[in-house]
C-alpha positions as CSV (number, residue, x, y, z in Angstrom):
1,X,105.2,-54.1,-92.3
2,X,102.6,-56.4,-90.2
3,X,105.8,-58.4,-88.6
4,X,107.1,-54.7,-87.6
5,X,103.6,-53.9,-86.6
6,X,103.5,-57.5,-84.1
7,X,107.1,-57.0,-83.1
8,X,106.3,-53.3,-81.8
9,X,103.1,-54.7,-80.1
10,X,105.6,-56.9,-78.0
11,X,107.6,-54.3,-76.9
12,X,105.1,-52.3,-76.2
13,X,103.2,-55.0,-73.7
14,X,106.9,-56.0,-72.5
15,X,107.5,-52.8,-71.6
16,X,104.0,-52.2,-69.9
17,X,104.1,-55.5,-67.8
18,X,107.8,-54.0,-66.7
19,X,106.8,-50.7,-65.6
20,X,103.6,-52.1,-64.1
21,X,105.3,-55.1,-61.9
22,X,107.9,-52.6,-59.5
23,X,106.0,-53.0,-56.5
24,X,108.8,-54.5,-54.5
25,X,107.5,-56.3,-51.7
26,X,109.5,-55.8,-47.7
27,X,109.6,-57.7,-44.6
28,X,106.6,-56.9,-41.5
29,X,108.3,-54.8,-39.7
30,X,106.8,-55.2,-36.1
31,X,108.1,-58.3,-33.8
32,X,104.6,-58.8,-32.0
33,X,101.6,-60.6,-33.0
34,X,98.1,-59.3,-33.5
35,X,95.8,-60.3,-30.5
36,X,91.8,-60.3,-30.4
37,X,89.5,-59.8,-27.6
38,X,85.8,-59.8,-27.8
39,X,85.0,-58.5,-24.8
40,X,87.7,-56.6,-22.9
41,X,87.1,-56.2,-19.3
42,X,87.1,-52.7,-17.5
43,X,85.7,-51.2,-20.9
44,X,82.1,-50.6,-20.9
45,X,80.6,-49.1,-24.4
46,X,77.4,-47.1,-24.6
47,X,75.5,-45.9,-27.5
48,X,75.6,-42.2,-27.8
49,X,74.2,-41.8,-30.9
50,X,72.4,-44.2,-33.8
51,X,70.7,-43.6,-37.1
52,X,72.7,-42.1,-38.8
53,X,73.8,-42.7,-42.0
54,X,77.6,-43.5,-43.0
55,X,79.0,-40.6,-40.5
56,X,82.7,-39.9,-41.0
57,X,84.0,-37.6,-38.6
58,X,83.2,-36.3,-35.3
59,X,84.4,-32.8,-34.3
60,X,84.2,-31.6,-30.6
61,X,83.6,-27.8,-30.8
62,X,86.2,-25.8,-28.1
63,X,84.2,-24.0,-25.1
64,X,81.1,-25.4,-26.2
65,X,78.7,-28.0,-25.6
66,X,78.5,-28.6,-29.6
67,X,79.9,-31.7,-31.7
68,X,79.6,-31.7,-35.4
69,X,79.7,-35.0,-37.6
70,X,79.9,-35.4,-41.2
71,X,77.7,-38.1,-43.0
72,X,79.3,-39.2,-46.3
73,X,76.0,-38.3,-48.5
74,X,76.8,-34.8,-48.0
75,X,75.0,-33.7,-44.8
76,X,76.8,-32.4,-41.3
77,X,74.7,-32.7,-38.6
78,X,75.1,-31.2,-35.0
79,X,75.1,-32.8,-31.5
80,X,74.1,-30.0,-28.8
81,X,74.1,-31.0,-25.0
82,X,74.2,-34.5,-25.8
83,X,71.1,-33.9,-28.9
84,X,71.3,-35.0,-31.9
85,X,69.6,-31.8,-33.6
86,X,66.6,-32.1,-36.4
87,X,68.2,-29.9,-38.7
88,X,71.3,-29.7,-40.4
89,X,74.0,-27.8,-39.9
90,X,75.1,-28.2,-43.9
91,X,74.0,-29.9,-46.6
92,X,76.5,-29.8,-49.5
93,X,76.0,-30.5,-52.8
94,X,78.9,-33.5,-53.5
95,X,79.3,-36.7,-55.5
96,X,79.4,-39.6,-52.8
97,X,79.9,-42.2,-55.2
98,X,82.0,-45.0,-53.9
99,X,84.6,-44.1,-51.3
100,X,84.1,-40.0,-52.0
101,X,81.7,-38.1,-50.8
102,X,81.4,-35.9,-47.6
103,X,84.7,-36.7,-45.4
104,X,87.2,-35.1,-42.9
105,X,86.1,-32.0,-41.0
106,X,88.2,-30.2,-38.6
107,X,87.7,-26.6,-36.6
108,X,90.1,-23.8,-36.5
109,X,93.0,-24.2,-33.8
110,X,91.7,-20.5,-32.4
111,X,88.1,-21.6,-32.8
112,X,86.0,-19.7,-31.3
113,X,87.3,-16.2,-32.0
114,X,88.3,-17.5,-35.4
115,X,84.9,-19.6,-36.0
116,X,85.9,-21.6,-39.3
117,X,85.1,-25.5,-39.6
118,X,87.2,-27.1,-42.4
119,X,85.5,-29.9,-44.4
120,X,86.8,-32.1,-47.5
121,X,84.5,-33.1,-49.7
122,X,84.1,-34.9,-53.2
123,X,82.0,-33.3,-56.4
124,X,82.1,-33.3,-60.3
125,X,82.7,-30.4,-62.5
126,X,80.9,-29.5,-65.5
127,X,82.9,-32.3,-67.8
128,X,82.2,-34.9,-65.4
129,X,85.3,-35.3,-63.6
130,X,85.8,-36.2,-60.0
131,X,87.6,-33.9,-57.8
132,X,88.2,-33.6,-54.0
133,X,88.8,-30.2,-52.6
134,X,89.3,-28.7,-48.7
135,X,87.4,-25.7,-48.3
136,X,86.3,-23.4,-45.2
137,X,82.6,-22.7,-43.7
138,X,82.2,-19.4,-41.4
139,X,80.2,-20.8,-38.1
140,X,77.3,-19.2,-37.2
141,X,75.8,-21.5,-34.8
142,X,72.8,-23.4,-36.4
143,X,74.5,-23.6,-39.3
144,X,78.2,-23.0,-41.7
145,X,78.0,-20.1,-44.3
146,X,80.4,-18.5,-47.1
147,X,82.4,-21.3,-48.0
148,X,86.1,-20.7,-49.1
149,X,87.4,-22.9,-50.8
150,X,90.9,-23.6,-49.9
151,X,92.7,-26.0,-52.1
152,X,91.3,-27.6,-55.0
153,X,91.8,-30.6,-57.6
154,X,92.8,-33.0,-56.0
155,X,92.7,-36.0,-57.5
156,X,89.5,-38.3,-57.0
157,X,87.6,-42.0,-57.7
158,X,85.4,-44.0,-56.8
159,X,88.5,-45.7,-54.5
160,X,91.4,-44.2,-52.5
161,X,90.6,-40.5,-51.8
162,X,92.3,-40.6,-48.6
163,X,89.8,-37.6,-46.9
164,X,91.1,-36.9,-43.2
165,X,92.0,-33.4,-42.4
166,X,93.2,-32.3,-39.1
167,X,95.2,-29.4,-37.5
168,X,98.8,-30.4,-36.0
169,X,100.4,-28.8,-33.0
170,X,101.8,-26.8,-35.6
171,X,98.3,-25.6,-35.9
172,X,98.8,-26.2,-40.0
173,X,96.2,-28.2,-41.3
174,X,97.2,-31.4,-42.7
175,X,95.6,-32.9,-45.0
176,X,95.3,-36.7,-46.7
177,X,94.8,-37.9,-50.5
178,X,94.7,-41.2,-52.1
179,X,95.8,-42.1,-55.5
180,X,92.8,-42.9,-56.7
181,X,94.2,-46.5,-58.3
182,X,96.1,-44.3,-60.8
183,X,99.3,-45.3,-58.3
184,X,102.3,-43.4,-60.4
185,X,100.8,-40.0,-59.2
186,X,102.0,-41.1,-55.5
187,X,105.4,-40.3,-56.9
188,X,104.5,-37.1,-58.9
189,X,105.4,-34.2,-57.1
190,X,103.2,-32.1,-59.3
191,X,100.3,-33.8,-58.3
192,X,98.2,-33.6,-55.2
193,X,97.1,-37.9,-55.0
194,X,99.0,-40.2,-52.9
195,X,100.1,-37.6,-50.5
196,X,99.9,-35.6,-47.3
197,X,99.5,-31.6,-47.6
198,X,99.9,-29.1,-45.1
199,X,98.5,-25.2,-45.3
200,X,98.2,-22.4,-43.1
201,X,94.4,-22.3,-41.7
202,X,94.2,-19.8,-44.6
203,X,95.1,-22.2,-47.2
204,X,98.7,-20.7,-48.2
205,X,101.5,-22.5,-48.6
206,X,103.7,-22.5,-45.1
207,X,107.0,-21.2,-45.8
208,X,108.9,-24.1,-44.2
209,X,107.2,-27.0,-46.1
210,X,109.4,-29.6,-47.5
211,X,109.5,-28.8,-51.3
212,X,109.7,-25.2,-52.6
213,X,105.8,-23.8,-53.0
214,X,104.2,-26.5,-52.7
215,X,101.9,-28.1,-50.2
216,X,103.0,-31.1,-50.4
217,X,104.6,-32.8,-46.9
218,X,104.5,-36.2,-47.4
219,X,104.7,-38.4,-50.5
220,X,104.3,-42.5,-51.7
221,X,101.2,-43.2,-50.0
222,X,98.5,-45.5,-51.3
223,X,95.1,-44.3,-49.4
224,X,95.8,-42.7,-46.2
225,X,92.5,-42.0,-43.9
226,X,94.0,-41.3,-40.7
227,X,96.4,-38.8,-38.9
228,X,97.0,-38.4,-34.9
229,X,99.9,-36.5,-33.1
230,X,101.8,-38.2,-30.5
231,X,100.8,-36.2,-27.0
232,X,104.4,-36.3,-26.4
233,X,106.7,-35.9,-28.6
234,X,104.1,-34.4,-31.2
235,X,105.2,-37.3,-34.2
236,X,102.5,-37.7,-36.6
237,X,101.1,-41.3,-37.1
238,X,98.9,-41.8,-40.0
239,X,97.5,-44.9,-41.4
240,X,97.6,-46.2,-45.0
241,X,95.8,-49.1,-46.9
242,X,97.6,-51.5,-48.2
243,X,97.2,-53.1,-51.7
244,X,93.9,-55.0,-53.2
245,X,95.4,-56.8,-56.2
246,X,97.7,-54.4,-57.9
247,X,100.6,-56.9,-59.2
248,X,98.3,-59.9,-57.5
249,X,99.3,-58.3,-54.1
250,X,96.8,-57.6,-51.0
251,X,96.4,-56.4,-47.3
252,X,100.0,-55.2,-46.0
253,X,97.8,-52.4,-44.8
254,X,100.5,-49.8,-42.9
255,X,100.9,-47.8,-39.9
256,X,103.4,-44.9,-40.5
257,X,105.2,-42.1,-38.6
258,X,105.9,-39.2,-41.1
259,X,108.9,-36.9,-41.2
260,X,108.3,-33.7,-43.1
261,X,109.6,-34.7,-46.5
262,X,109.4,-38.3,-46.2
263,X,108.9,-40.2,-49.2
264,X,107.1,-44.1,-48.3
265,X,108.0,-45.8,-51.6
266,X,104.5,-46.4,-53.0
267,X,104.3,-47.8,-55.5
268,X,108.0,-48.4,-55.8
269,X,107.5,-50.4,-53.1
270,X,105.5,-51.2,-50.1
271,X,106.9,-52.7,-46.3
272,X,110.4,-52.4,-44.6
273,X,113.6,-52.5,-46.1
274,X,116.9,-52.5,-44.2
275,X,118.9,-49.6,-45.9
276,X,116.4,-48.1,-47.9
277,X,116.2,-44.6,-49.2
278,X,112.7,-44.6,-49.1
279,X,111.0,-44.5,-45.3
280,X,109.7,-47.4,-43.3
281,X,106.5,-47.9,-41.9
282,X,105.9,-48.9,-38.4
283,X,103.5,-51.8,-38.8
284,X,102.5,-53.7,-41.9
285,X,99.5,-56.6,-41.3
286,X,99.6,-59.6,-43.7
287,X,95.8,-59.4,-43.3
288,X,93.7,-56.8,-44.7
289,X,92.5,-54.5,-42.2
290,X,91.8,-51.7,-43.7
291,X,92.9,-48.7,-40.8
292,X,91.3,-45.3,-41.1
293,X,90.5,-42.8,-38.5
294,X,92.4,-42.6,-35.5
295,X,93.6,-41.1,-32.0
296,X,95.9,-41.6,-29.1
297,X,93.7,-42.2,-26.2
298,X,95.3,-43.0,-22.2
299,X,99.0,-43.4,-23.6
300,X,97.6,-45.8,-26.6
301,X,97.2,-45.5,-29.9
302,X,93.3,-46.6,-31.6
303,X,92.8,-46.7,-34.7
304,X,89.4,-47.9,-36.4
305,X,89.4,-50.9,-39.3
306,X,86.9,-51.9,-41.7
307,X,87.4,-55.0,-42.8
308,X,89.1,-56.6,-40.0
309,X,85.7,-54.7,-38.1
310,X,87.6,-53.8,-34.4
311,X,89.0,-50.9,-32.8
312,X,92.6,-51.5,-32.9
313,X,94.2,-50.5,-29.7
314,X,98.3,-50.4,-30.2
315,X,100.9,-50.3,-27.2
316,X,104.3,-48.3,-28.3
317,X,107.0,-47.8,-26.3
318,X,109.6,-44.9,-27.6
319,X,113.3,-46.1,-27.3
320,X,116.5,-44.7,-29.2
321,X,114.0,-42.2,-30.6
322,X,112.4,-44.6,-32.6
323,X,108.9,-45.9,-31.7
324,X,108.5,-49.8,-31.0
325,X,105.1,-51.8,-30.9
326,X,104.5,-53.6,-27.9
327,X,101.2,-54.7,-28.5
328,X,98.7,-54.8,-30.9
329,X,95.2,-55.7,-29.9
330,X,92.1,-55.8,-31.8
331,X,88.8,-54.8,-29.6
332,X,85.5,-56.2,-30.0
333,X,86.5,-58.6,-32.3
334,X,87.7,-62.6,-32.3
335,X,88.4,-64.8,-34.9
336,X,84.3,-65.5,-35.7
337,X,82.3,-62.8,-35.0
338,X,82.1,-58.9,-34.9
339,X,80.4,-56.8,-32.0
340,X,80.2,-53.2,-33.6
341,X,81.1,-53.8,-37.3
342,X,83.0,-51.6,-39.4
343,X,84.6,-48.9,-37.5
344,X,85.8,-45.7,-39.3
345,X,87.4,-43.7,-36.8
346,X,87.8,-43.2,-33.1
347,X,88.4,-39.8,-31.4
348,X,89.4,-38.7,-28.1
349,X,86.4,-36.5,-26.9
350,X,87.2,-33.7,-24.0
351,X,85.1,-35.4,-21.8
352,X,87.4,-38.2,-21.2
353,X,85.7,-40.6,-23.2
354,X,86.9,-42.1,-26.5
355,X,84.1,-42.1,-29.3
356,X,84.2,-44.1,-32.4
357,X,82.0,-44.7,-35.2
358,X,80.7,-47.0,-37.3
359,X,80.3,-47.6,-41.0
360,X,78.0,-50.6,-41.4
361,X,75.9,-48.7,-43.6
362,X,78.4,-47.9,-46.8
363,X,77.8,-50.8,-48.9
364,X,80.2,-53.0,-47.4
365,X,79.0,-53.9,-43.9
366,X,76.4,-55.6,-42.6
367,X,73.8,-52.9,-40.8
368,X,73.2,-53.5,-37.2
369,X,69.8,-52.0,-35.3
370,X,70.4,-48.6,-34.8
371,X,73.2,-48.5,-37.2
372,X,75.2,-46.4,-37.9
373,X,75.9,-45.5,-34.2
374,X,78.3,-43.2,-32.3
375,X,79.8,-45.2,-29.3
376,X,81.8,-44.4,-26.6
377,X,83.7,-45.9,-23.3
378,X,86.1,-44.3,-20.8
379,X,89.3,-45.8,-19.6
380,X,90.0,-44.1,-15.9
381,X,93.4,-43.1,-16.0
């Protein structure tokens, strides 16, 4: 009996080590290397805003002179007329532990004469588990009311709750989850982690979504925090982070373009295969960088990083209708030193600036004075 007992145990670790060691590792699938410039010329940054405290995402409010940002603790505060305003325009009651808390926020495509502003946000129910869920807040000027919740469960942790939501030209709101470092759900249809969703701005289902009633759009993704339309051809970019010692593998942090239906591999596998019937992604680093928010901004694409603490401006070129890097260059950063820190997004205001915003305040960065800040530069076109 204890021999059957000790030769089960075997099998049962044998067979564990070989479901847990898949992760088949590609090739980098860009021909350019990364570049890093301190101080570019012709780009001159000014503080907008400072003190704040781990602010996420910045929201530009259609035929107003209002901006809205989320701070990860909970809180969204308002800009008016350049002001950042004493009192808050919500305070939720969340679970920021970790990487959850308050994240993406987004406004309804019609906004004003539909006056919603969408928010994802992480909380604990009554038996102590983590969830993430997308809901709804009616605008009222100084402040959101009557939240709606719009989809709910999503899977989250303390690490990889994805958290950007944005509307598309579509005007569907898209929305991104992590996996929470339970990786096999990235593959389960049936559950909403390692994925990209799409709704209608009323949280239904759209009728032409990939998979039969169900929002899912995009699947085998690791922790995806950013999503930006092309201007022209309306692709959707999103960025994903890569590994940080699952089967002793690290960085290969990703730049994707998503089809509706595309499945990315994770964690079947991860990088570019020749030939594969899982998609490819368009940039892979060998360093971690982690990317999260980001926008296309004066024909380029930016995309804030935390770790490798630059704004990453990329140069594509469209050929064959396939997109090909033609440079990739990381601003305000060299190989010894950081200017701004941590960056967590950058969005393309309707002013004709580009505003990004740091994170040196989430327990991972160093703080700056003034941090965290809003900052801002304009590119003349």
């Amino acid at each position: 009996m204890r021999r059957f007992f000790f030769l089960s145990l075997i099998v049962i670790i044998a067979f564990s080590l070989s479901v847990q060691a898949q992760i088949r590792v590609g090739e980098f699938p860009q021909n350019v290397e990364d570049e890093f410039n301190l101080e570019p010329e012709a780009i001159e940054v000014e503080v907008w805003q400072q003190n704040l405290d781990v602010p996420w995402e910045l929201v530009f409010l259609p035929k107003s002179d209002r901006v809205l940002v989320t701070e990860r603790d909970g809180v969204v505060k308002q800009i008016i007329d350049g002001k950042l305003q004493s009192e808050n325009y919500l305070d939720l009651d969340i679970n920021s532990r970790g990487e959850g808390g308050l994240m993406g926020m987004a406004h309804h495509p019609d906004f004003p004469e539909k006056p919603y502003i969408y928010l994802m946000y992480t909380y604990t129910r009554s038996n102590r588990t983590l969830y993430n869920r997308v809901s709804r807040f009616k605008d009222q000027g100084q402040q959101g009311v009557e939240e709606e919740i719009l989809i709910d469960q999503i899977p989250a942790g303390n690490n990889h709750n994805g958290g950007r939501i944005a509307f598309g030209p579509d005007e569907m709101l898209y929305i991104t989850t992590g996996d929470t470092f339970n990786r096999e759900i990235a593959q389960d249809l049936d559950n909403l982690g390692g994925k990209i969703l799409r709704l209608t701005p009323e949280g239904k289902i759209p009728a032409d979504n990939p998979f039969d009633n169900s929002p899912v759009y995009s699947l085998g993704h690791r922790n995806p925090q950013g999503l930006a339309w092309h201007p022209e051809t309306g692709d959707l970019f999103i960025s994903d982070h890569g590994p940080s010692g699952e089967d002793g593998l690290r960085a290969k942090d990703r730049i994707k373009v998503v089809k509706a239906g595309s499945n990315f591999g994770w964690p079947d596998k991860i990088g570019y295969f020749e030939a594969e019937e899982y998609a490819n992604p368009l940039i892979m680093w060998e360093e971690a960088v982690p990317p999260s928010g980001m926008t296309f901004y004066r024909g380029n694409l930016y995309v804030g990083t935390l770790r490798s603490q630059s704004l990453v401006r990329i140069g594509l070129n469209r050929k064959n209708n396939t997109f090909e890097v033609e440079k990739i260059e990381h601003l305000f950063r060299n190989a010894n030193s950081s200017i701004y820190g941590r960056i967590r997004t950058a969005v393309a205001g309707p002013d004709g600036y580009l505003y990004f915003l740091t994170n040196n305040r989430d327990g991972r960065g160093r703080p700056r004075e003034g941090d965290d800040k809003i900052l801002r530069f304009k590119i003349e076109e």
